[in-house]
Every structure is written in structure tokens, then in C-alpha cells.
N, C-alpha and C positions, 0 to 999 in steps of 0.2 A: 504494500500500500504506500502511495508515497504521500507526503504529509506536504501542505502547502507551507515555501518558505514564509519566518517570520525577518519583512522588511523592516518592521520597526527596531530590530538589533541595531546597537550602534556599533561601525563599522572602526575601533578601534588603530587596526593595519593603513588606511586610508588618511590618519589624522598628520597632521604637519608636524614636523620634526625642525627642533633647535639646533643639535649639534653642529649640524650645516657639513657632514660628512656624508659625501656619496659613498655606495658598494662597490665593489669591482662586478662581486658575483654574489648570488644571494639564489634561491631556490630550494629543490628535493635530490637529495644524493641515494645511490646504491636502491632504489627504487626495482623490486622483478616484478617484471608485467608480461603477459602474454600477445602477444604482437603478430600482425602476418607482415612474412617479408617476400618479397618475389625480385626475382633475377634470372633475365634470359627468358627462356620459353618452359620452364618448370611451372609455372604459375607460383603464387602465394602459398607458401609453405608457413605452420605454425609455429614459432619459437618463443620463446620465455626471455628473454633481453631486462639485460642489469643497464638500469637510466641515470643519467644525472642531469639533470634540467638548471639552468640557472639564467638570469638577468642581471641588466646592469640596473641597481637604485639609485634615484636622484638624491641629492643634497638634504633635500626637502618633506620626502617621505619618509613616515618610519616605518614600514613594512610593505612588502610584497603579497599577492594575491597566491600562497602556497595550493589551495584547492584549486586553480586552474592549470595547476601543470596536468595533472590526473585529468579534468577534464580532456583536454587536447588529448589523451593518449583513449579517452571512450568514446570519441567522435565514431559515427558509424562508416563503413563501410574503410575504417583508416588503414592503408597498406603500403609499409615502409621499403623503401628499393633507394638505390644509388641516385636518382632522379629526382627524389620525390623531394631530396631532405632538403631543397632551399625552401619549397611553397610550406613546409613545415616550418622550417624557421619564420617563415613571416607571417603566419597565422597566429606565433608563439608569442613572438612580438606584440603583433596585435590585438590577442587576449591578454597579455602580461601588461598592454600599457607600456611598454617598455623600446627603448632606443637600440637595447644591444645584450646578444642572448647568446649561448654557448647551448649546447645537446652533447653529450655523449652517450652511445650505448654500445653493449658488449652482449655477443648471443652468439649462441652455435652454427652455424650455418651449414647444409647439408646439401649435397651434392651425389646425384645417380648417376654410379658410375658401371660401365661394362668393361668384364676382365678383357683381354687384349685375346686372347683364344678363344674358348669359351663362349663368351659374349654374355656368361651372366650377371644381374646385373645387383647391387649394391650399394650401400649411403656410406660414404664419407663424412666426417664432419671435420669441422675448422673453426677453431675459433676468431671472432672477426670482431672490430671496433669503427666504429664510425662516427667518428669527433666533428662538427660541425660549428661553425661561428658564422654571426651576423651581424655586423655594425655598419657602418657606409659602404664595406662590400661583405659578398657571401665565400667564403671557404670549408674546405672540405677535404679530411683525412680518412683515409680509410686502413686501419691496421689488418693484416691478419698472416694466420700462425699457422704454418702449411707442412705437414709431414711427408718428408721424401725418404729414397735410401738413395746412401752413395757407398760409393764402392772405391779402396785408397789405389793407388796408381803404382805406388812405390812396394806395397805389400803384393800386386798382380808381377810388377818385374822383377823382384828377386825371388819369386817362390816356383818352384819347380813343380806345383800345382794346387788351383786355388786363390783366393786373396780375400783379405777381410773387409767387409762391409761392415754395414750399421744403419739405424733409422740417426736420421738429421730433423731437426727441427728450422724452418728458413721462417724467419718473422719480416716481415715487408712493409711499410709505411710508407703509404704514397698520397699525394697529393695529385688531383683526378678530377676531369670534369665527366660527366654522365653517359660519354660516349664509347665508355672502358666499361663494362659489367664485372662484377664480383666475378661473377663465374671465369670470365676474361684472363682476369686478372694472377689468377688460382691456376688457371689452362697452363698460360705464360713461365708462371717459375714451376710448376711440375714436370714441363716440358726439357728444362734445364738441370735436371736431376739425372744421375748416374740410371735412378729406374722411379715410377710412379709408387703410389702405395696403393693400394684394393683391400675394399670390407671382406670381400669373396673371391676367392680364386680354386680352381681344379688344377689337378694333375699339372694338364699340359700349359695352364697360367703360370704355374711356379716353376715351369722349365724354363719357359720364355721370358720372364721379368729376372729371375736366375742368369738367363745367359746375357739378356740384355744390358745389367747391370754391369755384368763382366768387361763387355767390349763397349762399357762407355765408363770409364772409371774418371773419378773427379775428386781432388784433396776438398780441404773447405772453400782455400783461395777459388779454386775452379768455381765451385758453387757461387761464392759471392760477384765474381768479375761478369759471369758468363748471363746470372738474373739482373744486376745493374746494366750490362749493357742493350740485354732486352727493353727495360724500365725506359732506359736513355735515349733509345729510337722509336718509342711510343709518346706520338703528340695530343694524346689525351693527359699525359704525366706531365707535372710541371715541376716534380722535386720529389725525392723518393728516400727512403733509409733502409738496407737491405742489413738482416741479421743468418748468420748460419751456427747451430751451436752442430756437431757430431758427436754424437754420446758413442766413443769408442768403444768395440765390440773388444780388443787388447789390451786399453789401457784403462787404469782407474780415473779416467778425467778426462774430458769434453775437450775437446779442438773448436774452435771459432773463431772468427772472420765478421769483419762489418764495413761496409760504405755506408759514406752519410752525405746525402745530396740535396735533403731538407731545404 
């Protein structure tokens, strides 16, 4: 049942402020909300996304409208994608009252993928962030955390049969206008991996991801030079930070590599 607002409350948050100290940022942090996000031709997929909302406060107010961040996120029909997030920010804006606002959220992001033989087929997931800002212009980061394997180069040439691998973890920050898809973007640096990774794979998948990782071996440098310079000839990208950690399959401790083109 829903009960009619009582307007005669007084609207405490709205009253003028003395101190004469604007906010930088003010808002609702660490917020889980369940969210549809769509990228590519998958349609709207359902995720649970970690929010943080904030605005910029005047001098002059003493509080922010916290109940409309939440509003904005039950708006009907709302479906979050790499496009969508400037007409978001100005909506937020514009219910916030406000000149200048930040968004970030963090969600899993999931991807059907088909084994490379096979062809059956399985979700991937990836962790991804999408940090967005509005003030006189709109920006837009997009992180995410993409699990490959490589396979070392030095341990394939001195060994008289064999060489050791490992899963790599490559984190990517780039800065993108709408014309680059998540999916895109995730295609891009897996393609630059010694081998891809799959939820599912048979027999003849773990031969062929097996031998193909062989005859394409990659230190971390490799990893990092080879997805920056992808990054670097894509004019959707306007500045990018590529991370590789290799959690070694020989040693007690991680090999990593990072460009930073931010």
C-alpha cells in the first residue's frame, strides 16, 4: 500500500548553510543494486553492481537530496551499457540539483563464450568498473580484470620438453568513447594472450588451447607491450593503463608488468 507523502515535513537538507564551505563530493557509497546491463548483441543481462553516487554541494546548502540517488537507479525500464552513462549523468544532475557529479560502479560482467573445437558454449565472467564524471565536460573510465594464460618463452627454449604456463590476471583502464563495446574491448586483450580462458572445454578444446598456448609463448613484458599497442591504435581510446600480474606456476611470487598512458 503506498501511503500519500506528508509535504508539510520540513525539508531540513534544503535549508541555507553559514559555513560558506562547498563539497567536493557528497552522496551514497558501496550501494548493491541489481541493474540490467547490455553490451553488443547479448541483450540486457542481470547483475548486482557495487554504486557510488556523488555530487558536487554549493557553499550554501547544507545537505544533499540522498533519497534520489536510489530513485535514479528504480527509474523503469533503466539499462546500463557503455552509451548510456553520459544521458545518466545528466539526469543525475538534474534530479540532484547539482553542477557536477561522479558515478562509479563495479559488477561482474558475463560473456558466452564457445570452446574453439567443440563449439560448446559457456559464461565467463570479468570483473569491470565504470567510473564516470560530469562537470563542463562528460568522461568516462572503464576498468576491467580479464583472465588469460601465458605461457614463458625462456622455460619453452631451454626445456627438452614442455614449458611452464600459468593463468595471468591483465587489468586495463581505459578511457573510451561508446564506439568501443565492453565486449570489444575484453575481445582485444584476450586476443593478445599466449591462449584465451573457457568456463567449458572437451577433450579436443584442451588439446588445442594446450598446443596453442605453446606456439605462442609470451613473458609478462610481451603481455603488456603487445595489449598497449593494440589500446594505442584504437581511436575510440584516448589514454589507457594496462596491468599484467602472472601468478607463476615455479615460483613463489607473481611476475608483473604495467604501462601507464592515462
Amino acid at each position: 500500500m503506498n501511503l500519500p507523502l506528508n509535504t508539510g515535513l520540513e525539508d531540513v537538507q534544503n535549508t541555507p548553510d553559514k559555513r560558506q564551505l562547498a563539497i567536493d563530493q557528497v552522496g551514497i557509497k558501496s550501494l548493491r543494486y541489481p541493474i540490467y546491463f547490455e553490451s553488443d548483441d547479448q541483450g540486457p543481462i542481470r547483475v548486482v553492481a557495487d554504486f557510488s553516487m556523488y555530487v558536487q554541494l554549493p557553499h550554501d546548502v547544507k545537505g544533499t537530496h540522498m533519497s534520489r540517488f536510489i530513485e535514479l537507479l528504480e527509474r523503469p525500464q533503466q539499462v546500463f551499457s557503455v552509451g548510456s552513462m553520459k544521458v545518466f549523468m545528466q539526469d543525475m544532475l538534474q534530479l540532484l540539483e547539482a553542477e557536477v557529479g561522479h558515478v562509479e560502479m563495479r559488477f561482474p560482467f558475463f560473456i558466452s563464450k564457445a570452446a574453439p573445437v567443440s563449439g560448446v558454449k559457456s559464461m565467463m565472467d570479468y570483473d569491470v568498473t565504470l567510473a564516470a564524471g560530469m562537470g563542463t565536460d562528460f568522461s568516462l573510465t572503464v576498468k576491467a580484470e580479464i583472465p588469460v594464460t601465458s605461457l614463458c618463452p625462456c622455460s619453452k627454449k631451454i626445456s627438452a620438453y614442455g614449458a611452464h604456463n600459468q593463468r595471468s590476471l591483465v587489468t586495463v583502464e581505459v578511457n573510451m568513447d561508446d564506439s568501443l563495446s565492453l565486449d570489444q574491448l575484453i575481445g582485444a586483450v584476450e586476443e593478445q594472450a599466449s591462449s584465451q580462458l573457457y568456463g567449458l572445454l572437451k577433450r579436443p578444446d584442451e588439446k588445442y588451447v594446450t598446443e596453442f598456448a605453446y606456439d605462442n609463448p609470451k613473458f609478462v613484458e610481451d603481455l603488456v607491450r603487445d595489449i598497449a599497442g593494440t589500446l594505442d591504435k584504437n581511436t575510440a581510446v584516448s589514454g589507457f593503463k594496462v596491468e599484467c600480474e602472472n601468478f607463476e606456476s615455479i615460483h613463489n611470487h607473481s611476475a608483473y608488468a604495467m604501462i601507464d598512458r592515462l
